[in-house]
FITORLUM-146026 format. One record per residue (C-alpha): x, z, y; residue in three letters. Coordinates in steps of 0.02 Angstrom, whole numbers, padded with zeros to 5 digits, always signed. Example, Ala and Ser with C-alpha at 12.3 -4.5 7.8 and 13.67 -1.06 7.14 Angstrom:
FITORLUM-146026
+00615+00390-00225ala +00684+00357-00053ser 
This chain:
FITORLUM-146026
+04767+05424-02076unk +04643+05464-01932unk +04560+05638-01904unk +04414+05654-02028unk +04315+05718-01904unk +04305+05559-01802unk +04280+05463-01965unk +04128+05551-02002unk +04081+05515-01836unk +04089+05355-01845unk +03987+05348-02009unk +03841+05446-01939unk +03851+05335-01790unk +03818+05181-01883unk +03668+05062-01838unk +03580+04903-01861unk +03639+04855-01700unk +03819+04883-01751unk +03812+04821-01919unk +03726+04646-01860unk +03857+04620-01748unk +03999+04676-01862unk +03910+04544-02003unk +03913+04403-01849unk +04080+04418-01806unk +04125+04397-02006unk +04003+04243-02030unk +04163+04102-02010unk +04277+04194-02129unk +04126+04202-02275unk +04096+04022-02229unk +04295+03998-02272unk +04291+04108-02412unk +04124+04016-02466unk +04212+03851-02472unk +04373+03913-02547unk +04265+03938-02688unk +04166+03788-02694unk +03997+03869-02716unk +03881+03749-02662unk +03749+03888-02565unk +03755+04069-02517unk +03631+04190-02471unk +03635+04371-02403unk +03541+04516-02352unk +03566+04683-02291unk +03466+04842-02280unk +03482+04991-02185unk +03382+05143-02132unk +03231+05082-02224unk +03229+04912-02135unk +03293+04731-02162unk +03416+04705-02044unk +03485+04545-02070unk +03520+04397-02179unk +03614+04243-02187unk +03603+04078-02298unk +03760+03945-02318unk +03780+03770-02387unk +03631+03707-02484unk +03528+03739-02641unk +03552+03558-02680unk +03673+03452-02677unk +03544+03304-02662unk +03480+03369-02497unk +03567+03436-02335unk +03437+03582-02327unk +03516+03754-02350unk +03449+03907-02434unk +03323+04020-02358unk +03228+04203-02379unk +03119+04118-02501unk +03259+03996-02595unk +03236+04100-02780unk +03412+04114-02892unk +03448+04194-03051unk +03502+04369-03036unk +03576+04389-03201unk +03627+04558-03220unk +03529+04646-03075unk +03402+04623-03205unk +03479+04795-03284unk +03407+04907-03137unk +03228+04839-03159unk +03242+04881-03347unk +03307+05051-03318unk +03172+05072-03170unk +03036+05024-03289unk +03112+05165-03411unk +03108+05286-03294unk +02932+05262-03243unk +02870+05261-03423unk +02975+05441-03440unk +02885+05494-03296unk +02717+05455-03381unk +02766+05571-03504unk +02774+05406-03641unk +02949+05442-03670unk +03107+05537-03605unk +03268+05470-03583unk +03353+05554-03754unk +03211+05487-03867unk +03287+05378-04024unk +03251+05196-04018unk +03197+05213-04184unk +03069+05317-04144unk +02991+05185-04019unk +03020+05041-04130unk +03055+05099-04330unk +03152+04937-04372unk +03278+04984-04248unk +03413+05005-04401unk +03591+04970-04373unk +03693+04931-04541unk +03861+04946-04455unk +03958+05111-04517unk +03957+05208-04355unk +03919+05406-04366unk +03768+05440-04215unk +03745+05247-04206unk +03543+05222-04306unk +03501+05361-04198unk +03558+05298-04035unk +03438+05357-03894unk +03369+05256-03717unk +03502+05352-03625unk +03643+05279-03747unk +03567+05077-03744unk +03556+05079-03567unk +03739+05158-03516unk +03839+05050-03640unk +03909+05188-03745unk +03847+05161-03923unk +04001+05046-03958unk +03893+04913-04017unk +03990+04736-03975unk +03856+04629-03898unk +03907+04453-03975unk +03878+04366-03811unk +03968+04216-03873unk +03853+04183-04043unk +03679+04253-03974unk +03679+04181-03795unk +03780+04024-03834unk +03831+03862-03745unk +03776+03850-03553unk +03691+04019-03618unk +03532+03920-03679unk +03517+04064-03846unk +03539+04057-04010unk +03386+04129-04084unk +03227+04173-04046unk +03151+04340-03981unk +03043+04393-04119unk +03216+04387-04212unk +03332+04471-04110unk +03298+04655-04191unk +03371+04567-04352unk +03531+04528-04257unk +03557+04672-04155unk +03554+04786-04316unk +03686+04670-04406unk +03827+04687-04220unk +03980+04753-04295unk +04053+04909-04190unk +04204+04896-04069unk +04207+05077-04004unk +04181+05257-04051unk +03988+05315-04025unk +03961+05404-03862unk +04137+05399-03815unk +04189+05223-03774unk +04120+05083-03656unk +04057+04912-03727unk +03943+04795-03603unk +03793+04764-03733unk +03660+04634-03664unk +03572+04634-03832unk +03539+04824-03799unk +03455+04783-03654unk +03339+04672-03758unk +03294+04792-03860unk +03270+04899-03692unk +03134+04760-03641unk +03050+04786-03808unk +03042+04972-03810unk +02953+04940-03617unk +02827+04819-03711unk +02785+04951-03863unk +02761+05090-03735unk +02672+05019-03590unk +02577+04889-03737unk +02613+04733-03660unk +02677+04545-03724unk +02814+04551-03610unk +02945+04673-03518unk +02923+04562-03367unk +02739+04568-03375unk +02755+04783-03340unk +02909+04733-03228unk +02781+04637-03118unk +02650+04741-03127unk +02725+04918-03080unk +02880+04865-02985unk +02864+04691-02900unk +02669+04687-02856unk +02678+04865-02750unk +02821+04827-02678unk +02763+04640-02633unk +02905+04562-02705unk +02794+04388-02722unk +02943+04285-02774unk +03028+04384-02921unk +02987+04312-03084unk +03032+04337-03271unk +02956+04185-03299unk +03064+04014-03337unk +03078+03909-03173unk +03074+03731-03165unk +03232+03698-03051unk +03135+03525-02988unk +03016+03652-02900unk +03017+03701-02699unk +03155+03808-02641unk +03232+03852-02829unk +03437+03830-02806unk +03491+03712-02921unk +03623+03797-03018unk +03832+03702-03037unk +03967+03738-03079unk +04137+03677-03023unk +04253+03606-03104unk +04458+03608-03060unk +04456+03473-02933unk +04312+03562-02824unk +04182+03426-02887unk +03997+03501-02958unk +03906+03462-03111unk +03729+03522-03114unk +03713+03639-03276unk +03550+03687-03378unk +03450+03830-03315unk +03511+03961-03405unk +03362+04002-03528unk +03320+04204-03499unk +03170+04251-03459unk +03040+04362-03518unk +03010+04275-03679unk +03181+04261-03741unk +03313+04357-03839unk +03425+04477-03725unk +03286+04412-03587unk +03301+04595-03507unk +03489+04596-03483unk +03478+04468-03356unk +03331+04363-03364unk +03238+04383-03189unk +03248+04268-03050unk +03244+04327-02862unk +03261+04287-02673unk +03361+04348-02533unk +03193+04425-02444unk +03116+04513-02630unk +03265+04585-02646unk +03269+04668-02462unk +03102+04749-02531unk +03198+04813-02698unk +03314+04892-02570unk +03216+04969-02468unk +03150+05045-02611unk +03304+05095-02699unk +03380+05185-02534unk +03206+05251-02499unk +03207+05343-02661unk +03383+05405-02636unk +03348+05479-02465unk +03164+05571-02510unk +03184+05569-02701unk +03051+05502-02865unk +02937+05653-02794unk +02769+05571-02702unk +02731+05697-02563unk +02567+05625-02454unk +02615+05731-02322unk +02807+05662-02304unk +02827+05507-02200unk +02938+05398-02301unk +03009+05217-02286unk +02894+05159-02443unk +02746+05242-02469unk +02696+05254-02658unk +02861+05184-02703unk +02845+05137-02874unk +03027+05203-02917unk +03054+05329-03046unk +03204+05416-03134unk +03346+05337-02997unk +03428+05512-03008unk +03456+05496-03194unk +03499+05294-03188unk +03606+05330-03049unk +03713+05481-03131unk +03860+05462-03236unk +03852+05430-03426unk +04009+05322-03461unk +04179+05288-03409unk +04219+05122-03366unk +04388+05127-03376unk +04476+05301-03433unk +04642+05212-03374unk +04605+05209-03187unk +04602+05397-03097unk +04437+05366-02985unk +04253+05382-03005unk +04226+05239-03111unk +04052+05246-03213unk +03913+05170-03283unk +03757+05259-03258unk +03608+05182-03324unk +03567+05003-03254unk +03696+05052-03109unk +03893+05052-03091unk +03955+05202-02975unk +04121+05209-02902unk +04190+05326-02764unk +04349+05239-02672unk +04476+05207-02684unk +04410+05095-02822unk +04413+04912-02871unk +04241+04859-02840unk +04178+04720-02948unk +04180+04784-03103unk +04083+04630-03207unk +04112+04516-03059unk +04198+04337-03098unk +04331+04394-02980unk +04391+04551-03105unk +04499+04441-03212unk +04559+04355-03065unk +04602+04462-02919unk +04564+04644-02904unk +04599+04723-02750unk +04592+04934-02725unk +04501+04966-02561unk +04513+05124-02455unk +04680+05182-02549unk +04710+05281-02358unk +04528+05325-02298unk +04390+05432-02347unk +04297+05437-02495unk +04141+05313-02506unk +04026+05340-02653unk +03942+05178-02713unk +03816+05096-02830unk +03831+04921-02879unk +03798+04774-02988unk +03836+04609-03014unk +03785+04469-03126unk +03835+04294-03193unk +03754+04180-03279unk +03798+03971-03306unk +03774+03929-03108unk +03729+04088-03026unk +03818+04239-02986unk +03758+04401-02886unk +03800+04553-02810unk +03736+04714-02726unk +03778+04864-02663unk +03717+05017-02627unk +03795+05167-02505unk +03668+05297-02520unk +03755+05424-02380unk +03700+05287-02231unk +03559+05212-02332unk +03625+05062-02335unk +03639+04904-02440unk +03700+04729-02467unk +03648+04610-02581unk +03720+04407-02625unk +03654+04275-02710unk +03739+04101-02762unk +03705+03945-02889unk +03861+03907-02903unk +03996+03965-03045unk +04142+03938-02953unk +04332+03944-02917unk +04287+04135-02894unk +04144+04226-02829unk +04104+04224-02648unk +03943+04358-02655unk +04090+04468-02728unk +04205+04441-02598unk +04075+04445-02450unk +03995+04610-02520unk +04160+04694-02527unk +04227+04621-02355unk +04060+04702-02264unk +04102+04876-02355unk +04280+04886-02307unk +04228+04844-02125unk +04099+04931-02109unk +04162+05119-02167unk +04352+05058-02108unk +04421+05059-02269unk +04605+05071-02269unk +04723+04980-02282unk +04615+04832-02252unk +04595+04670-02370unk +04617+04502-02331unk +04473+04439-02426unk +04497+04252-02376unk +04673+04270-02456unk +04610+04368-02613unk +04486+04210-02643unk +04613+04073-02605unk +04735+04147-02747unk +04583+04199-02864unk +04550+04001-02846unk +04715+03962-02896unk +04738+04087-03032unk +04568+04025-03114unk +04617+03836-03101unk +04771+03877-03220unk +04680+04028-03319unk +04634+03929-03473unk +04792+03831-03486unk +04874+04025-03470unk +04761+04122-03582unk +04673+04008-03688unk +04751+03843-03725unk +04955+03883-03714unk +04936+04024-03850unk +04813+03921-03954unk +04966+03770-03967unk +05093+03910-03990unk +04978+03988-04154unk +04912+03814-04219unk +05004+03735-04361unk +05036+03554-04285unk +05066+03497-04468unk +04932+03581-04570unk +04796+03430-04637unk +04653+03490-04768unk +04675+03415-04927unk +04478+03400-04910unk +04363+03439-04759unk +04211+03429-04894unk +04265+03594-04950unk +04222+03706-04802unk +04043+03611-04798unk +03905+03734-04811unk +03773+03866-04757unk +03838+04036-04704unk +03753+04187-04655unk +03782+04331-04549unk +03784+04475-04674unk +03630+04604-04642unk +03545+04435-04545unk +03458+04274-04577unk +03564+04225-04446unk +03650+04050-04514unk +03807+03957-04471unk +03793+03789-04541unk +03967+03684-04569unk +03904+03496-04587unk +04012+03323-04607unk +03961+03214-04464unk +04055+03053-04498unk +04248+03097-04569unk +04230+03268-04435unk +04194+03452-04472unk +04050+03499-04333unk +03965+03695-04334unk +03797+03709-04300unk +03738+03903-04223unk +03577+03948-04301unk +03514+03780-04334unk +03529+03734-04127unk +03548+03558-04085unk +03618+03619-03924unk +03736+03721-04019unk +03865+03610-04085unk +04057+03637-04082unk +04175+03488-04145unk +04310+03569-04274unk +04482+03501-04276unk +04621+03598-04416unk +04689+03762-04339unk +04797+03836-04499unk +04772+03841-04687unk +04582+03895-04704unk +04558+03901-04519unk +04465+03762-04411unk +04434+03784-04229unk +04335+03721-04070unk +04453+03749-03926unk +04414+03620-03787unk +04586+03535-03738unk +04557+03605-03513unk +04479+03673-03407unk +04359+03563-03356unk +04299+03518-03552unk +04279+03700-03574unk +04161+03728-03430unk +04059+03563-03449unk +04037+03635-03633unk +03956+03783-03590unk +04089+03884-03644unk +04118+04014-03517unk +04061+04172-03618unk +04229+04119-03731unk +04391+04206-03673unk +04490+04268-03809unk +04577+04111-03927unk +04529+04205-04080unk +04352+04159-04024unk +04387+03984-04029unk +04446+04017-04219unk +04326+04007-04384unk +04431+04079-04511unk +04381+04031-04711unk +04410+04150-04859unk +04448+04094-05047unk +04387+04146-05215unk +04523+04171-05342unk +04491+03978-05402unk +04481+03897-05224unk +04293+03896-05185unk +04279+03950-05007unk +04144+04110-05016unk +04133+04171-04807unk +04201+04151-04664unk +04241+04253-04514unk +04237+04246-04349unk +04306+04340-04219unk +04206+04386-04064unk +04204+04544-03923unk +04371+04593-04001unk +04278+04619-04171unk +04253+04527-04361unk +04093+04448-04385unk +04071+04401-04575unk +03965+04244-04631unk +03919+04223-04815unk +03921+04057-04897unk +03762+04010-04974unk +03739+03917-05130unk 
């Protein structure tokens, strides 16, 4: 290992002069790793000491025109969404409206879980936003195909208090996007306004002259939006529907903002800013940002949950905000963490680090933050593809960068992530679904699963129809929420797409497990089917027939 001292040194001695030309020399391998993936564009950014030092843009934001991305080319950011959410929290605590350990139910009284979970009806801010209230999020019922949603905002309270529990309060982790809804309507009680994004824009994006960010639905046909694909196994594209979260809809403020490579330079600026001087205003200090609008990073930013209790590093999530100190697997909701999951700096020093990513049908994301150099790195792509590239790239400049040890062939990691995805659903999903279904097994009468059935504690209906001679489900009454039924077992039907490329061009990607391709029908005593269940998030969700 080599002498700490010069490894500090070499930290310290870091600049934007340095780090460009570190970035430049990379630029042919993230084109590579950018077409091992098949992402159709790319953009990145990086910020250091207070200033934006560089960017870069790949391929094109649509394939019906050679032009590439630029500063002002505006993606989804899916989950980045989170640190705007907990930012707005933080400024509202600071305003003395709220504190982080106030009950949701005391901001919004019909906050009112059902589920049997000791601590869980008076879940504070601090447990929503970290993940810990072991609450399963449902991501597969309330977002839905190509993740165009399943109900409507103004119902979403309804559903959230019906989500059956997967872990122990305060003492397990379980991602919760719905949370984060109800996150965006405690902002909009507090701070009285129609919409989270509207107090987003206001307080956050307008001081900090982020001009492009927008909670607002985007019409994709407008200048310099990426058109979001995905790929399918053979590397071709198919242009998917904008994924529909915004401001306006259900789980909206889990993920529903749209950005650009040059707005978020601004956001971080203002993020390492306020980890360098701190929330504290002080006219007479000479800061990066003055008046920076951010308030309560130290909180978001410190530990509330473990990630993963099975892996010996720093691995948390604080509030908006992953932190991991390496060695770590970086990545934690990326694409890539199913595929390929590499430990960097197993044999260098420790690096502390904040990060998120985010996915949504045709865009993923990534950034990172090193607060010790001030420095960050953020990626944006419309493409869902063989396996992330703003992952990858992120990760490769980090390891470079602070000379993480040994070093990562990232090229590699994305060439067998691409392979390893193109035969993940034959491996996971659709070889164990043949191996449980009964080839044999034919209803005596299809007519006898027809029906309404509601999610108990929700008006929340799952309608079973005839179309033709076939069984067909219906989400929520959602023409855009249809899944063909073919017989599974006795009692059981299910929807399981017969490849890979069927199960993307569905919309299925928020589907991984085979029981979640599985509607499983219960019996009275004299044969009249009464509910059905349906497993999703690794718990029982329990629909009600009614007459």
């Amino acid at each position: 290992m080599e002498n700490i001292l010069e490894l500090h040194t070499r930290r310290r001695s870091l600049d934007a002069r340095l780090i460009r030309e570190e970035i430049e020399k990379r630029l042919p391998s993230f084109e590579q790793i950018r077409q091992t993936t098949k992402q159709p564009g790319l953009s990145f950014g990086v910020v250091f000491e207070g200033k934006p030092i560089c960017e870069h843009h790949f391929g094109v934001k649509d394939l019906s025109s050679p032009d590439p991305p630029t500063s002002d080319t505006l993606y989804s950011i899916a989950s980045l969404t989170k640190g705007f959410i907990t930012t707005s929290i933080g400024i509202l605590v600071a305003e003395g409206k709220t504190s982080w350990d106030s009950t949701v139910c005391s901001i919004l009284p019909d906050f009112a879980p059902l589920a049997e979970s000791p601590g869980l009806p008076m879940a504070t801010l601090r447990d929503i936003l970290s993940h810990r209230t072991g609450a399963a999020g449902l991501d597969p019922l309330v977002q839905g195909l190509h993740s165009q949603m399943t109900l409507d905002k103004e119902n979403a309270m309804s559903l959230v208090n019906a989500l059956p529990v997967r872990g122990t309060f305060r003492a397990s982790y379980a991602y919760n996007n719905a949370l984060y809804g109800i996150a965006g309507k405690v902002i909009e009680k507090l701070a009285d306004v129609d919409s989270w994004s509207d107090f987003v824009r206001e307080r956050i994006l307008q001081p900090l002259g982020m001009r492009d960010t927008t909670g607002a639905d985007v019409d994709i046909e407008s200048n310099n939006v990426a058109t979001p694909y995905t790929v399918i196994s053979d590397g071709s594209l198919f242009q998917e529907t904008p994924p529909a979260l915004s401001g306006t809809s259900a789980n909206g403020a889990s993920g529903g903002l749209k950005s650009t490579i040059g707005d978020l330079s601004k956001w971080c600026v203002a993020i390492t800013d306020t980890f360098k001087y701190g929330d504290e205003q002080d006219a007479s200090q000479e800061r990066w940002i003055p008046n920076n609008p951010i308030r309560g990073l130290l909180i978001a930013t410190s530990a509330h949950n473990i990630v993963d209790p099975a892996f010996p590093a720093d691995e948390h999530y604080c509030l908006g905000w992953f932190r991991q100190t390496t060695p770590a697997r970086l990545g934690l909701i990326s694409p890539n963490r199913s595929l390929r999951s590499p430990v960097l700096g197993k044999e260098s020093l420790p690096v502390t680090i904040y990060s998120h990513q985010g996915d949504v049908p045709g865009y993923t994301c990534s950034l990172y933050v090193v607060p010790e150099v001030t420095f960050a790195i953020f990626a944006l792509s419309n493409g869902t593809g063989l396996s992330d590239c703003t992952d990858w790239i992120c990760q490769d400049v980090i390891q470079g960068l602070f000379q993480l040890k040994p070093a990562v062939d990232f090229l590699q990691e994305a060439k067998l992530a691409a392979d390893s995805y193109k035969t993940w659903f034959n491996r996971t999903l659709y070889q164990p679904f043949l191996k449980a279904r009964d080839e044999g097994y034919q209803p005596t009468s299809a007519e006898d699963f027809v029906g309404q059935y509601i999610l108990e504690g929700c008006n929340f209906k799952v309608h079973i129809i005839l179309d033709e001679t076939a069984l067909v489900m219906v989400v929520n009454e959602r023409p855009n929420q249809r899944h063909p039924l073919q017989p599974f077992r006795p009692n059981q039907w299910s929807f399981m797409p017969k490849n890979l490329d069927e199960y993307l061009q569905r919309g299925y990607g928020l589907f991984d497990l085979v029981d979640e391709f599985v509607l499983n029908f219960h019996r009275t005593g004299d044969g009249h089917v009464k509910e059905l269940t349906w497993r999703m998030s690794s718990v029982i969700t329990r629909f009600v027939r009614s007459e």
